[in-house]
Structure formats: C-alpha cells, structure tokens
C-alpha positions in Angstrom: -107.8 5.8 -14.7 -110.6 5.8 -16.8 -111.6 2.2 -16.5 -110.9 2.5 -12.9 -114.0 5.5 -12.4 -116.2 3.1 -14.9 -115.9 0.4 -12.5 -117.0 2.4 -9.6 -119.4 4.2 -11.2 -120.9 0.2 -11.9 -120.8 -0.3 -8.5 -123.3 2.4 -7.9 -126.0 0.0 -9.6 -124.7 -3.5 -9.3 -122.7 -4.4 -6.2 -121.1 -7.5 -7.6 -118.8 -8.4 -10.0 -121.8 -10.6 -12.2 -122.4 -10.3 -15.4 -124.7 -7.5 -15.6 -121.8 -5.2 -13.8 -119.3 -6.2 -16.8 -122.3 -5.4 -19.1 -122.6 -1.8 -17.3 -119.3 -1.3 -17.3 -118.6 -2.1 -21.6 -121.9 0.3 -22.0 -120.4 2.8 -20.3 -116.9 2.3 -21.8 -116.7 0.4 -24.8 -112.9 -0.4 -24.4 -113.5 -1.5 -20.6 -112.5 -5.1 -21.2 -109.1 -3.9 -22.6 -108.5 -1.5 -20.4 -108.5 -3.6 -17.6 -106.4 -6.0 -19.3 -103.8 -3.1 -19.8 -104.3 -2.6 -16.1 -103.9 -5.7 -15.2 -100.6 -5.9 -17.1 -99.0 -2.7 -15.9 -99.5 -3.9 -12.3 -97.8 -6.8 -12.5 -95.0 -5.9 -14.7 -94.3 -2.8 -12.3 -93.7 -5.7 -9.6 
C-alpha cells in the first residue's frame, strides 16, 4: 500500500510516468522500485 500512496502522491507534481516521476517517487520512498516489483508479482501470482 505504501508504494501505491507514493505513486499518487508523484502524480501531484509530475503527471507522467517519465523519469523525473520515478526519481520523486525513490526520494520519497527509497524501496519504491522493489516495492513495485513485489506488487507487480503478487498481482499476477494471485491470477
């Protein structure tokens, strides 16, 4: 859930997914990148 309110909160200041927005969202959340790799995984394991 975490990583999910850091990627909205990014949105407030960067509207698309560019690099800057990744940038925003690892300053914010050091652990972003993995977190949405864990995401990522979860959802498509729960299939």
């Amino acid at each position: 859930l975490r990583m999910v309110v850091v990627h909205e909160l990014a949105h407030l200041r960067e509207k698309d997914h560019i690099k800057t927005f990744y940038q925003l969202c690892q300053h914010m959340e050091p652990d972003y990148h993995q977190l949405e790799l864990d995401l990522r995984l979860f959802l498509t394991l729960r299939g």
